[in-house]
N, C-alpha and C positions, 0 to 999 in steps of 0.2 A: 515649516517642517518638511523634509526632502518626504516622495514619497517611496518605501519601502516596501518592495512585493513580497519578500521573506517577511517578515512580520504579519501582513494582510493576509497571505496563504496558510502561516501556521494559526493564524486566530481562527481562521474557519472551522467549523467541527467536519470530523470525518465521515459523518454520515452525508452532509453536506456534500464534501468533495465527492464522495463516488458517486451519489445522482448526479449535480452538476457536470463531473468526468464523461458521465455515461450518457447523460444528455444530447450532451457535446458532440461526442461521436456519432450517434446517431443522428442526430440532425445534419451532420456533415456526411455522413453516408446517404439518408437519403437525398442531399443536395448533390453530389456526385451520382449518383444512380441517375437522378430527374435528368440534371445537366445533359447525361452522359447517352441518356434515352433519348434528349432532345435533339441530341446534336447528329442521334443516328436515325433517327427517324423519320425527322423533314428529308432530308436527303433522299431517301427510299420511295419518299411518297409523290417527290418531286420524279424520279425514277421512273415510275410509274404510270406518273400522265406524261412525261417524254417518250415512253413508252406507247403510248395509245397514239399520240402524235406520228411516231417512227410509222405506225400499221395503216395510217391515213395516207404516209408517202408511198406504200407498198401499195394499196387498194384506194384509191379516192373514191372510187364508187361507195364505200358505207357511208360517207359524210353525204354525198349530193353528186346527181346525174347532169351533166350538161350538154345544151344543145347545142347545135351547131353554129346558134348564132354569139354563144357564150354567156347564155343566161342559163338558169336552171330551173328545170320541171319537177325538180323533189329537193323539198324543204331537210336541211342536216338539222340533227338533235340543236334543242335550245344550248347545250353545254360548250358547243364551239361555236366560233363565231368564224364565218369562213367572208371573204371575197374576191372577186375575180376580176382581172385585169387583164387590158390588151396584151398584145406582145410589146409596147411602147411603154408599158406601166400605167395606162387609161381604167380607170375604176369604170369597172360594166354594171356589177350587181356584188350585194355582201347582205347578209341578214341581220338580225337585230336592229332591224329601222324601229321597230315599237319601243326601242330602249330609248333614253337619253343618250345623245353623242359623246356625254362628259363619261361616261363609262364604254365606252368602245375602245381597242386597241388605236392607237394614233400612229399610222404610219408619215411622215415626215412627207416621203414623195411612194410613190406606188414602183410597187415591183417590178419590173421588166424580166423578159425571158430570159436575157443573159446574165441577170443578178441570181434568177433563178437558177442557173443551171452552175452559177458558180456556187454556189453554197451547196447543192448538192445533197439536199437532204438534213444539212446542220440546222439544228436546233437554234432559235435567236430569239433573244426576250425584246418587250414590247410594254411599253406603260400604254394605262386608258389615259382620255385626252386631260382627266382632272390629276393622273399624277399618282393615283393612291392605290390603282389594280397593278398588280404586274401582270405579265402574259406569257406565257410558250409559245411561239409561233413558228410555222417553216412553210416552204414557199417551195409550189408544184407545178414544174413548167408541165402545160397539158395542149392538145389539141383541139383546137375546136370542129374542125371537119376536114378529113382524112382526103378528100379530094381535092380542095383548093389549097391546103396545107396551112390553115390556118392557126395559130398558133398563139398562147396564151399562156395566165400565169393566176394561180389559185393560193391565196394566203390562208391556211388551215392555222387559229389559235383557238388556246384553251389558258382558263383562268386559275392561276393559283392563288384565288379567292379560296376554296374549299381546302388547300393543303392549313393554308393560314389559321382557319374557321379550327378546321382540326384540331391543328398546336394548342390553339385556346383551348382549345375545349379540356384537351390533355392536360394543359397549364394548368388549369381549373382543378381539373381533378388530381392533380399531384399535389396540388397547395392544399386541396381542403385537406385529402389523406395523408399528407405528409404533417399535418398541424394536427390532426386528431391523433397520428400514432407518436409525437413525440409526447402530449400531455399524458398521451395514457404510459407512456414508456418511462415518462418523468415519476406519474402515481405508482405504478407498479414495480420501479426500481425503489422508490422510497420503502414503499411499506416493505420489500427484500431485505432493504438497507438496515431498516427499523428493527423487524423479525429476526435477523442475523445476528445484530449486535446489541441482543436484548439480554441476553447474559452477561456482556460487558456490563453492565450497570449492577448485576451479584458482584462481581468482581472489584469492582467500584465503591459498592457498600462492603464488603468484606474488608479491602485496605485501610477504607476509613474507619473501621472498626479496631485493626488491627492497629493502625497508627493511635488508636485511641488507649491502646495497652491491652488489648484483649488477645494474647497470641496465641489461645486454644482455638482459636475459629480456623473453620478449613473452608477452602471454595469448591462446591458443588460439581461431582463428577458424574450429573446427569448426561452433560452432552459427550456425543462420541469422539472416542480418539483419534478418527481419523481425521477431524476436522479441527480450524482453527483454534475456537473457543477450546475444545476441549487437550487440544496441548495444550495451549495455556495456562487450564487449568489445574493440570499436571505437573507443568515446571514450576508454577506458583507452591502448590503445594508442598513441593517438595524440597524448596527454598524455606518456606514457612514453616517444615519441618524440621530445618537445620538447622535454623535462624533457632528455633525456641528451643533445642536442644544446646542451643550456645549460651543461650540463655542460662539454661538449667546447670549447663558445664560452669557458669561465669560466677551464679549463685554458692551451687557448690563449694567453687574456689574461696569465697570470700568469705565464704561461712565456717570450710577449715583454715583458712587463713585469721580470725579471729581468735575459735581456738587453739590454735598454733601459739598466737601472739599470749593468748591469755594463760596456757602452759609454760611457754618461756618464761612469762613472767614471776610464774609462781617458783620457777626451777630458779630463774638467778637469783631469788632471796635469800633462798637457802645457801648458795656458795658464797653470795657477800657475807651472810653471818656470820659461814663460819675464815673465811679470810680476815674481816674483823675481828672478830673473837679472838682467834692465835695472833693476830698482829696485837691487839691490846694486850694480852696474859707477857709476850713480850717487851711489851715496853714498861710494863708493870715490874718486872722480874720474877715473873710464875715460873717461867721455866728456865730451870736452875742446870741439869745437866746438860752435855753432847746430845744423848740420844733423844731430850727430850725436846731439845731446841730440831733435831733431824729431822722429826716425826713434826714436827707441828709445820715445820718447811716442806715436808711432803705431802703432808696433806693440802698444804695454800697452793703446793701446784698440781696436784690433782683436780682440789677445785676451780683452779686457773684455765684447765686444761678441759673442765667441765663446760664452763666458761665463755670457754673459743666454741668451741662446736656450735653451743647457743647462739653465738653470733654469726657463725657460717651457715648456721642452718636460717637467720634473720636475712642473709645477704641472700640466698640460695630465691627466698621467697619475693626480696625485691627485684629479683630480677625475671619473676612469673617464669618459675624454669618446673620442673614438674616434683609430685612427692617426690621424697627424698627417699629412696628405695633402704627399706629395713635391714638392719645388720644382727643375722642372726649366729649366735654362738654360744659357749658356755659360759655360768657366770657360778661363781660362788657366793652362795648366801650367808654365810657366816662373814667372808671378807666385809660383804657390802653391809653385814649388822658391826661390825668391827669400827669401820670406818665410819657410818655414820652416828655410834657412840662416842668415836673420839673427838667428832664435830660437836658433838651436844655437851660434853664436857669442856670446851673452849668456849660453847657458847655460855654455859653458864659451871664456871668449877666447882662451886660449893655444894653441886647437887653428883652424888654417886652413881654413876650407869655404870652397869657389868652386861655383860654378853658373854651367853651359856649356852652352848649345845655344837653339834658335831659339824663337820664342813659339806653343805649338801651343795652338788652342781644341778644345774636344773638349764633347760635352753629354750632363751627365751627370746626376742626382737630386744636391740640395745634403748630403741626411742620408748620401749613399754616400760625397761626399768625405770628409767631414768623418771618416767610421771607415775 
């Protein structure tokens, strides 16, 4: 199976990611910093004792006094290693004979006063005889007695043992505190992490809840607006609020959409009877005259015309279009007790209905007569 880093990076959880992100960074900063400290700081230190070197070629008296014969009567600091040479390059005297030779600068052949006076004061490194010191050293043509003009040549070195010793020492201390502040930087972003998105888990149990059919539940608007969680919990909210007003609207509908259906129902019975009714009294030969065959055909399309509406107002509703907005005007009551006497005498002749009394208008919604 190929491996897929979209897959493996969204399976991770996001508390995860931002330590592990944050980790990351920090550890790479303080690995640039360390680097960045190391890389400037040998330099400077190196600097430095080239520096003390430089003050030796200016003043050789602090290192060690010589005599005429080109030995010396005063001992230079243990820290340099100095020796003196004819003007032919002939080693006279140098210190550090109490040392091992495997740790002495190894000069190859000895200085001469015109190697001397060509370098000029440049600075020139120097391994000890084993390989594993390096050295600073520079080379001071000098005289040995001003009268016969004798003339000489003084190898002043210094050990960048101590710059080395240093670095470690630094190394040391960058690695320990660099490994102590990423764990604690790893612990204290976690528990941020955890603390942060500790309301995420209300949020979490509320949808689960929500999805569980409970859409009166709201999510907690303890925490402040100006922060994530609590937009969140705002926009949630007010989603959750619409959602269940959709609900309610959806209930609604389908709740007057039943009695809708179950009024229609009851209104078409009424116009099939009495369209039945007059259709049978005619085929029977009840109705004997013109007007009475007129009347009984106006009224089959009255209730025909009843009818239609019924069914536009069924079409209106399949196609989720909104109430059908009430039609209000006058009606007469006497008409509509006229009419539906002359229905109930088709529906059944042998039984007598009359209609008595005066013509009242009265204004009412069309869809209230009609139920």
């Amino acid at each position: 199976m190929p491996f897929n880093f979209n897959d493996r990076w969204n399976a991770i959880s996001l508390r995860t990611k931002v330590t592990g992100v944050t980790v990351l960074l920090l550890t790479i900063g303080l690995l640039v910093s360390g680097i960045g400290t190391m890389a400037m700081l040998k330099p400077a230190l190196i600097g430095q004792l080239d520096t003390q070197l430089q003050s030796v070629h200016q003043d050789l008296s602090s290192v060690l006094r010589l005599s005429k014969t080109g030995t010396t009567d005063q001992t230079a600091p243990t820290d340099y290693y100095y020796a003196v040479y004819s003007a032919g390059g002939v080693l006279l005297e140098q210190n550090w004979t109490d040392k091992p030779e495997a740790i002495r600068p190894q000069l190859a052949t000895g200085i001469t006063v015109d190697q001397a006076t060509t370098l000029d004061g440049a600075i020139f490194p120097v391994r000890s005889s084993n390989g594993r010191t390096l050295f600073h050293a520079i080379a001071v043509p000098v005289t040995f007695d001003d009268a016969t003009g004798t003339l000489g040549t003084v190898v002043v070195a210094l050990s960048t043992a101590g710059v080395d010793k240093l670095m470690t020492t630094y190394l040391s201390i960058f690695l320990g505190l660099g490994i102590a502040i990423v764990i604690v930087g790893a612990l204290l972003t976690r528990f941020l992490v955890t603390t942060t998105f500790a309301p995420l888990h209300e949020v979490e149990d509320t949808a689960v809840a929500i999805a569980d059919g409970d859409l009166s539940l709201r999510l907690p608007s303890t925490a402040p607006t100006n922060t994530e969680v609590g937009r969140l919990n705002r926009s949630l909210n007010i989603m959750l609020g619409r959602i269940d007003r959709a609900f309610a609207d959806r209930a609604r509908t389908i709740d007057q959409m039943q009695r809708f259906v179950g009024d229609a129902s009851h209104e078409l019975r009424t116009p099939l009877v009495s369209v039945r009714g007059y259709a049978e009294l005619y085929r029977m030969g009840a109705l004997q005259t013109p007007e009475e065959i007129g009347q009984a055909m106006e009224r089959i399309e009255k209730e025909a015309i009843r009818m239609g509406a019924l069914v536009e107002d069924l079409l209106e509703l399949a196609r989720m279009d909104e109430t059908r907005p009430l039609e209000i005007g006058k009606f007469d009551l006497l008409t509509i007790a006229h009419d539906a006497a002359l229905d109930a005498r088709a529906f059944d002749p042998e039984r007598t209905i009359t209609v008595e009394g005066d013509s009242v208008e009265i204004l009412a919604a069309e869809n209230k007569i009609r139920q």
